[in-house]
C-alpha positions, -999 to +999 in steps of 0.1 A: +427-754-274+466-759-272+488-773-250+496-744-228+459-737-217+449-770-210+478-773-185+468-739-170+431-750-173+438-781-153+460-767-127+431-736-121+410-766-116+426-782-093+433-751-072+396-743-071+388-780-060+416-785-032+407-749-020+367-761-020+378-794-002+395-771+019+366-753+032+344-782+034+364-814+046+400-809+059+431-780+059+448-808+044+438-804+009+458-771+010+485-796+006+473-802-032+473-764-037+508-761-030+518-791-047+502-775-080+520-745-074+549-762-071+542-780-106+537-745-117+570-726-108+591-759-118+580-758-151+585-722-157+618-727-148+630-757-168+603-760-193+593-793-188+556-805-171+544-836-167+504-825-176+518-819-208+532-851-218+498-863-210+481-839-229+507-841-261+493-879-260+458-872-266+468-852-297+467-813-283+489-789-304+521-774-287+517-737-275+549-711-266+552-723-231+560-760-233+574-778-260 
């Protein structure tokens, strides 16, 4: 696995679980949903994401999306 899916894997992730929380506990976990896609469109536009600092750190390979 390289850098780019594990940040798209872990923002899929967290979509599904704030959607789920949702559902099942409060409207206000939406607010998590549009945080991620906000994480999402800021880092197509400059390149730079914080998920992948973190996964660079534990040793994941850089893909074509963030380097």
């Amino acid at each position: 696995m390289n850098l780019d899916r594990a940040v798209f894997a872990m923002a899929g992730v967290f979509i599904l679980v704030s959607v789920l929380l949702a559902v099942t506990v409060s409207t206000w976990w939406l607010l998590l949903t549009a945080f991620v896609g906000l994480n999402l469109l800021q880092s197509s536009i400059t390149g730079f994401c914080p998920a992948a600092l973190v996964f660079r750190r534990f040793g994941l390979t850089s893909g074509c999306a963030f380097r």
